[in-house]
C-alpha positions as CSV (number, residue, x, y, z in Angstrom):
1,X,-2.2,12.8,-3.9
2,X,-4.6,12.7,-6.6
3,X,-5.6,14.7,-9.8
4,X,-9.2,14.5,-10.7
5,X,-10.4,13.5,-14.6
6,X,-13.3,12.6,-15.7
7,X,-12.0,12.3,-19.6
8,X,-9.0,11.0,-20.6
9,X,-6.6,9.3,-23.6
10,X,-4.8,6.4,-22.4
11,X,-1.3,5.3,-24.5
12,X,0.3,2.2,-23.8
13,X,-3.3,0.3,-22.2
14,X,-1.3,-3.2,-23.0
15,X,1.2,-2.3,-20.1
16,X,-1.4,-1.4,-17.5
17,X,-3.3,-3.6,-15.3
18,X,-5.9,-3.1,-12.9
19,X,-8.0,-4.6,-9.7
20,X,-11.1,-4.1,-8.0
21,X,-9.7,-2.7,-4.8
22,X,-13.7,-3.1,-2.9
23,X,-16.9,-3.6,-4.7
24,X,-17.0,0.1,-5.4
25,X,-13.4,1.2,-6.2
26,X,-10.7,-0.3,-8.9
27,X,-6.7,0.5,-8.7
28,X,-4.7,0.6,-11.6
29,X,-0.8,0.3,-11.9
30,X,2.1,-0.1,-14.3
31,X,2.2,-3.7,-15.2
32,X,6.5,-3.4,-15.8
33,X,7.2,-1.2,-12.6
34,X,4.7,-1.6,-10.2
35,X,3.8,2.7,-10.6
36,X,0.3,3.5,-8.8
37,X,-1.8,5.1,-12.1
38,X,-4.8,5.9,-10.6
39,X,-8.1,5.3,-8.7
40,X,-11.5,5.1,-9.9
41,X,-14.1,5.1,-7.7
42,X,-16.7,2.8,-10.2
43,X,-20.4,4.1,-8.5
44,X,-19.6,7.4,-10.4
45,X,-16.7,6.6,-12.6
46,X,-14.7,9.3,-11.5
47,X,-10.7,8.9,-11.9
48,X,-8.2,9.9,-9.4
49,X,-5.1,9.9,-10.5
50,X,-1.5,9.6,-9.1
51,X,-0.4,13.6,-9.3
52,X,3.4,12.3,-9.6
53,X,2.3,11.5,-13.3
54,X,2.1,15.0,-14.7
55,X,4.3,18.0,-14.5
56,X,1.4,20.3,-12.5
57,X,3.8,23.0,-12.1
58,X,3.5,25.7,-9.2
59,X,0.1,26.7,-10.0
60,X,-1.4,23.6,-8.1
61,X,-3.0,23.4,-5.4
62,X,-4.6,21.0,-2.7
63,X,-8.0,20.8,-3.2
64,X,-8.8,18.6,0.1
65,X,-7.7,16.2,2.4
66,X,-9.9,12.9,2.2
67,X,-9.8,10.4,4.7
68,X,-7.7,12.6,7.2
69,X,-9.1,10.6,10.2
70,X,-7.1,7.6,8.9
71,X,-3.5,9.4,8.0
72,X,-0.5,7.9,9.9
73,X,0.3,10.2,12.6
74,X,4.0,11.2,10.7
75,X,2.9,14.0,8.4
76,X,1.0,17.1,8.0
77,X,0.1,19.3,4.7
78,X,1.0,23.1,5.2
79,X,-2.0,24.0,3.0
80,X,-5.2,24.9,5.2
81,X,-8.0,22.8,3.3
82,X,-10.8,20.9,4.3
83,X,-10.0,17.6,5.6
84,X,-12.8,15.1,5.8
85,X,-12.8,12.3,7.6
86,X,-13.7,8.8,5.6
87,X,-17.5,8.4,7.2
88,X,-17.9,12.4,6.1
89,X,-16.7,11.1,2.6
90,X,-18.9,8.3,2.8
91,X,-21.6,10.1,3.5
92,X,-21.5,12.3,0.7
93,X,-21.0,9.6,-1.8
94,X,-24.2,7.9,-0.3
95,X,-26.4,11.2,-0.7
96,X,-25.3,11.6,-4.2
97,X,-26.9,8.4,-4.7
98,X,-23.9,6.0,-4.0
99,X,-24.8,2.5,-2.6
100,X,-21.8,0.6,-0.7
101,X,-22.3,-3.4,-0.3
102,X,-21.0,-4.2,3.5
């Protein structure tokens, strides 16, 4: 799971390290501990980060399911939300102007 950002302060950049995942997306993680930080998909440079970093409270909620068509079989969320498949996410990246080297 994932919080959006757009904008953020980062503390403590000597211990991170990061990898371009594809040509269009970068991973980031804990250098120490191996912790999953975030994803940034680099065409928009839009952040997604690991939700298990903050203290969200009970207020949050699922926004969407991303990539549903590719989830292993094993779980379910209860929350009713859209779930996209990865071509339908694809797609929309591409008509916001996204290109994506095969």
């Amino acid at each position: 799971m994932g919080v959006s950002g757009a904008s953020f302060n980062l503390s403590g950049a000597d211990h991170v390290t990061s990898y371009a995942s594809s040509d269009w997306a970068e991973r980031a993680f804990c250098k120490t501990c191996g912790t999953n930080l975030w994803y940034r998909f680099v065409p928009s440079d839009h952040y997604s980060f690991a939700a298990g970093l903050f203290d969200l409270g009970k207020s949050a909620e699922i926004e969407q399911q991303i990539f549903a068509d590719e989830k292993p079989a094993f779980y379910d969320f209860a929350q009713n939300t859209p779930m996209k498949t990865g071509a339908e996410i694809i797609a929309e990246a591409i008509a916001a102007g996204h290109t994506f080297d095969d």
